[in-house]
C-alpha positions in Angstrom: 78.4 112.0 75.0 80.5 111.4 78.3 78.6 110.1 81.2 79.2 113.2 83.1 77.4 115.4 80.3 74.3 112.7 80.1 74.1 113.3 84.0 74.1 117.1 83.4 71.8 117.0 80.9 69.5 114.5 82.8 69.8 116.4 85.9 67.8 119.5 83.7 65.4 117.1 82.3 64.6 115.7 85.9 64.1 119.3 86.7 61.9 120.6 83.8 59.9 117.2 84.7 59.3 118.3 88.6 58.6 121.8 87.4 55.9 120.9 85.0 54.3 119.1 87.9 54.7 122.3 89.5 53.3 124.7 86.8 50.1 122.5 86.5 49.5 122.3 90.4 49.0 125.8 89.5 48.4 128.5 86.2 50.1 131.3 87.9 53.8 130.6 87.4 54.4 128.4 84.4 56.9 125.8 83.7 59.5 127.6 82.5 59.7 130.1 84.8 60.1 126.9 87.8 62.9 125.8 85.7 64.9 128.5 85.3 64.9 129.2 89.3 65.3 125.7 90.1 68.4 125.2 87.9 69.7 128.5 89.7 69.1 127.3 92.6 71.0 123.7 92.6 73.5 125.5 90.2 74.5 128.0 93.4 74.2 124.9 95.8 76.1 122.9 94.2 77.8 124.4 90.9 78.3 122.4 87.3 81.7 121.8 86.7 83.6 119.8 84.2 81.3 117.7 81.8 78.1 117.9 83.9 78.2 121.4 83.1 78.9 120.4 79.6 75.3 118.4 79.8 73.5 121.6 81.4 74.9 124.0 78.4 73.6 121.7 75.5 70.1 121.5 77.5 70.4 125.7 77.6 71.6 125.7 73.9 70.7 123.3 71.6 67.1 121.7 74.0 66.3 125.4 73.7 66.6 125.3 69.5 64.3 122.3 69.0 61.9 123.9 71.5 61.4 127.1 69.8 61.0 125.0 66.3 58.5 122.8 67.7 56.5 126.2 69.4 55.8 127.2 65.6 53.5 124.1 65.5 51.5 125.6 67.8 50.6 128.8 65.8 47.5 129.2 62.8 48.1 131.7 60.9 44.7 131.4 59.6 43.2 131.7 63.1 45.6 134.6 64.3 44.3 136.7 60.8 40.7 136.1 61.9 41.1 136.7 65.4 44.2 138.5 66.8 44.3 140.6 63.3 41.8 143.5 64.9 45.0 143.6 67.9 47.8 144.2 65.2 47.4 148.0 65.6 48.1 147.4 69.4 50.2 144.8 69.2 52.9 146.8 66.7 52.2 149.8 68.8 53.5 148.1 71.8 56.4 146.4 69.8 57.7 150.0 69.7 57.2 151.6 73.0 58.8 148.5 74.5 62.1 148.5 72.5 61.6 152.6 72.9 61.5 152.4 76.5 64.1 150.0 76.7 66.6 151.6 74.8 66.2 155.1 76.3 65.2 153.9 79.9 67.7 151.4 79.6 70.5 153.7 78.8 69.8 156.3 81.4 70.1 153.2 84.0 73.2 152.1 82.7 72.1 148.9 81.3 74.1 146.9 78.8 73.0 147.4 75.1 72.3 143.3 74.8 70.5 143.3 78.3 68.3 146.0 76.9 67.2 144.2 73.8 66.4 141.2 75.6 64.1 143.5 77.9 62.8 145.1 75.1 61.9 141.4 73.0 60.8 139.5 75.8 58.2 142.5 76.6 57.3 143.1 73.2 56.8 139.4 71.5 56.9 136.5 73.6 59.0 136.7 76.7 61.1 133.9 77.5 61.4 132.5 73.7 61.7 135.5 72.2 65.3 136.5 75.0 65.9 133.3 74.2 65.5 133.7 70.1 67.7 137.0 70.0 70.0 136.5 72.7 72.8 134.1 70.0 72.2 136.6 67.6 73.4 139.6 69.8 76.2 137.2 71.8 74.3 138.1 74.8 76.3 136.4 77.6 74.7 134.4 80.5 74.0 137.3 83.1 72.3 139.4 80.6 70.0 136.6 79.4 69.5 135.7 83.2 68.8 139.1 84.5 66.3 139.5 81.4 64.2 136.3 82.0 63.9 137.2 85.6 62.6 140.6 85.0 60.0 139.0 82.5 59.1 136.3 84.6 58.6 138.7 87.4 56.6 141.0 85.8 54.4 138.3 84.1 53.4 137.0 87.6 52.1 140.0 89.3 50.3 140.6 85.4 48.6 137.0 85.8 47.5 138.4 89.6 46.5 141.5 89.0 45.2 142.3 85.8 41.8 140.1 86.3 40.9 142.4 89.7 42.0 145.7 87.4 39.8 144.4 85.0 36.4 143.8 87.1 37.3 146.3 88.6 37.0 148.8 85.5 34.3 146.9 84.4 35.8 145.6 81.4 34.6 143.3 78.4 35.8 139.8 78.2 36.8 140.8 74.5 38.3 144.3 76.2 40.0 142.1 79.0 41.5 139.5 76.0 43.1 142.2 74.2 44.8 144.0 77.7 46.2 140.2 78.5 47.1 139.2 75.2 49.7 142.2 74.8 50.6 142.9 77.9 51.6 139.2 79.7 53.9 137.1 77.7 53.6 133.6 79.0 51.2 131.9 77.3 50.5 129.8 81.2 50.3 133.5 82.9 47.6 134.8 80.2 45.4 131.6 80.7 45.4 131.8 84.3 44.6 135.5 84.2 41.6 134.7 81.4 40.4 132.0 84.3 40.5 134.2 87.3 38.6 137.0 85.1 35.9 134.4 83.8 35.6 133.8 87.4 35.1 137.3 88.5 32.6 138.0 86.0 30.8 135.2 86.1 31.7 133.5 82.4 32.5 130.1 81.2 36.1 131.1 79.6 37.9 134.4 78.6 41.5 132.9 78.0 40.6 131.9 74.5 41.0 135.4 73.0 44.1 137.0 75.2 46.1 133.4 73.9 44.9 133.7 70.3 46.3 137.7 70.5 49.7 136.5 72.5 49.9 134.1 69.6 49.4 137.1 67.3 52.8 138.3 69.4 54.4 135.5 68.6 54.6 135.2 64.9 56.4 138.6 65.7 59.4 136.7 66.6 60.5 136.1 62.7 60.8 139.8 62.2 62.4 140.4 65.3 64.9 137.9 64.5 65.7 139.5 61.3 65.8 142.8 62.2 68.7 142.0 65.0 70.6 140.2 62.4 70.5 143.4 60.3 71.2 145.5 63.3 73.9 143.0 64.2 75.3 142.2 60.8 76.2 146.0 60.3 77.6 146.4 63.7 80.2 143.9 62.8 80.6 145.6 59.8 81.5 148.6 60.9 83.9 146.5 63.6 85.7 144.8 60.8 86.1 148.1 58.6 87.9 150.0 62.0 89.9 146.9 62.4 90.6 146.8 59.0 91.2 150.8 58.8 93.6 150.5 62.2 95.4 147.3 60.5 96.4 149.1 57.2 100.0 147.8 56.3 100.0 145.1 58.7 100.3 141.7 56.5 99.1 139.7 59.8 95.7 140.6 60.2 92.7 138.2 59.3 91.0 138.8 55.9 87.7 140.6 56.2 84.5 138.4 56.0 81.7 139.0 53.2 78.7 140.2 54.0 76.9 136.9 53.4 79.7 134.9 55.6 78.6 137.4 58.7 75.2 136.8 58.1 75.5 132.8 57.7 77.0 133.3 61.3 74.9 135.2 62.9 71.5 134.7 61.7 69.7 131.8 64.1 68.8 129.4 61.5 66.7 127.6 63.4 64.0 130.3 63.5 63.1 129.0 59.7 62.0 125.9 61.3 59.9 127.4 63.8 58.2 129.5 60.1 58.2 126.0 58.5 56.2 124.4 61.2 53.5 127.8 61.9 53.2 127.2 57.7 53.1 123.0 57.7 50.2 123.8 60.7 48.6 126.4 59.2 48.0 124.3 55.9 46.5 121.1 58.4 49.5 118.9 57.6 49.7 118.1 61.3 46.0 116.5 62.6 44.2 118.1 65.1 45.2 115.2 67.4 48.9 116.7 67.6 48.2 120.0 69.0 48.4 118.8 72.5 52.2 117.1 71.6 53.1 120.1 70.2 52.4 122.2 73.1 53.4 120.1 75.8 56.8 119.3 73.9 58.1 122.8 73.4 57.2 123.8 76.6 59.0 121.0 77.9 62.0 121.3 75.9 62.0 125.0 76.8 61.7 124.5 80.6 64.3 121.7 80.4 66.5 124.4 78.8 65.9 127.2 80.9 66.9 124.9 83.9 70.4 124.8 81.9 70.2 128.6 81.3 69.6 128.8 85.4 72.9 126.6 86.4 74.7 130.0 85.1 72.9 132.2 87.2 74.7 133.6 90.4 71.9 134.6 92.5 74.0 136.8 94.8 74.4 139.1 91.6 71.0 138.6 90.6 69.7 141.0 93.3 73.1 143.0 93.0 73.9 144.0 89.1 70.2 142.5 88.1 68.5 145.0 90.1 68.9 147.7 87.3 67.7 145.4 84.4 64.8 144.1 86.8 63.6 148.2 87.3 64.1 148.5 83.2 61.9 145.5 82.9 59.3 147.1 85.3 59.1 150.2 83.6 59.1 148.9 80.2 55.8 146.4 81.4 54.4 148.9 82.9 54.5 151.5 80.0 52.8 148.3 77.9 50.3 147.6 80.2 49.4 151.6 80.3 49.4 152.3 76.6 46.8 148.6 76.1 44.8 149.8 79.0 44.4 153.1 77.6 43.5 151.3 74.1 40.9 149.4 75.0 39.4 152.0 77.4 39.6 154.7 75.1 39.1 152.7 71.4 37.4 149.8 72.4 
């Protein structure tokens, strides 16, 4: 590794350091979140070039990988089946009126296909890790995962604000108010802070325990989601390489067709098996009890220092220019969530 790409990819972990310090000043806007705007911000100051910006893409690719692997120590599937298995109906329900909305919605705005199913993943499962999951297996390029994260991150905020005041307000349960946060805020920082400032309200010692336990529910989502887009994927290229093929007919020079299983090696993220291996090694108390904190701390931090990487791409200017569509898609889709759990847990709770 040249010294130019160490300073690039020390210059994201020097980031993702200060914005940790920054998410725990405060619960409202997590790490990650800090990260991502602070690497956009330097990155349009001062843009990576060369092999700095070598060092910012293996933090925003391969930091990213080891991240999302470590996150699965950090689910029991034993306590998600005890707990968060009464929010599966809700939970699958919104799974589909998120990549509904998204794909419909989406479409009438003119959003890109891959921009759309980052939307619609990020909403439905687990926001940041979940765009950031799918996005190698649909070749999403920079600006789509960019102006999907924002409009997550955005939406999670004013979530983490308002929801606890909506709440009191409708005189919810703290088991009514856990389900509404679990499904409808994706960051696991924004859904505690929301579960503090509603134990607050209403005069309780804690309500973020169930809304993280149901968000973690979410999250073991993200194994099915990932095969389902390699499918979906897999038979896109397909259908690519049989046109090709069918266009090429009599032409000695084109490349042979790839087997099934060759697409699928390529496109599947492997790395997603490691994130089931550790939720399973956890689950079965192979890590002690001790670890937990490591775990949680460590993939956060290898997430935000990746998402700093993932922000050095971002052009701001066209943030608020071609990422103004996806941003309204992600509004609509969070809000068509948030209606359809409030409605639940008004109606059937």
């Amino acid at each position: 590794m040249s010294t130019g790409m160490l300073m690039g990819l020390g210059a994201c972990v020097i980031l993702a350091s200060i914005s940790t310090f920054l998410g725990n000043l405060q619960h409202i806007v997590g790490a990650p979140m800090i990260g991502l705007f602070l690497g956009a911000l330097l990155g349009n100051i001062k843009p990576a070039k060369g092999d700095y910006k070598k060092g910012t893409t293996y933090a925003a690719k391969k930091l990213l990988k080891f991240g999302i692997i470590l996150a699965g120590a950090t689910l029991n599937f034993n306590a998600i089946i005890q707990t968060g298995g009464s929010a599966l109906p809700l939970i699958i329900t919104n799974i589909c009126i998120s990549f509904l909305t998204t794909l419909l919605v989406g479409k009438a705005l003119g959003v890109s296909i891959n921009t759309r199913r980052l939307v619609g993943s990020g909403t439905a499962i687990c926001g940041g890790t979940a765009i950031a999951t799918v996005s190698p297996i649909i070749n999403a390029n920079d600006d789509e995962m960019a102006y999907a994260l924002t409009a997550i991150f955005l939406f999670d905020v004013f979530a983490a604000l308002a929801f606890p005041f909506i709440a009191n307000s409708l005189n919810l349960t703290p088991d009514q108010f856990g389900l509404l946060a679990g499904t409808a805020i994706s960051d696991t920082s924004s859904v505690v802070a929301a579960g503090d400032t509603f134990a607050k309200l209403v005069g309780v010692s804690s309500a973020a325990e169930l809304p993280v336990i149901v968000k973690l529910t979410r999250t073991t989502f993200l194994v099915v989601v990932a095969i389902v887009f390699t499918i979906v994927v897999v038979n896109e290229k397909r259908k690519e390489a049989q046109l090709v093929s069918a266009n090429a007919l009599g032409d000695s020079s084109s490349e042979p067709k790839k087997s099934f299983g060759k697409i699928v090696m390529d496109v599947f993220p492997w790395f997603i098996l490691g994130f089931l291996g550790m939720a399973i090694l956890n689950t079965f108390g192979v890590f002690p009890e001790s670890t937990s904190p490591f775990f949680k701390k460590g993939y956060k931090f290898l997430v935000t220092t990746a998402l700093v990487g993932v922000g050095y791409k971002i052009n701001i200017k066209d943030l608020f220019t071609k990422g103004a569509k996806p941003m309204i898609l992600g509004g609509i889709t969070w809000c068509s969530v948030a209606i359809v759990a409030m409605g639940y847990v008004l109606i059937l709770m």
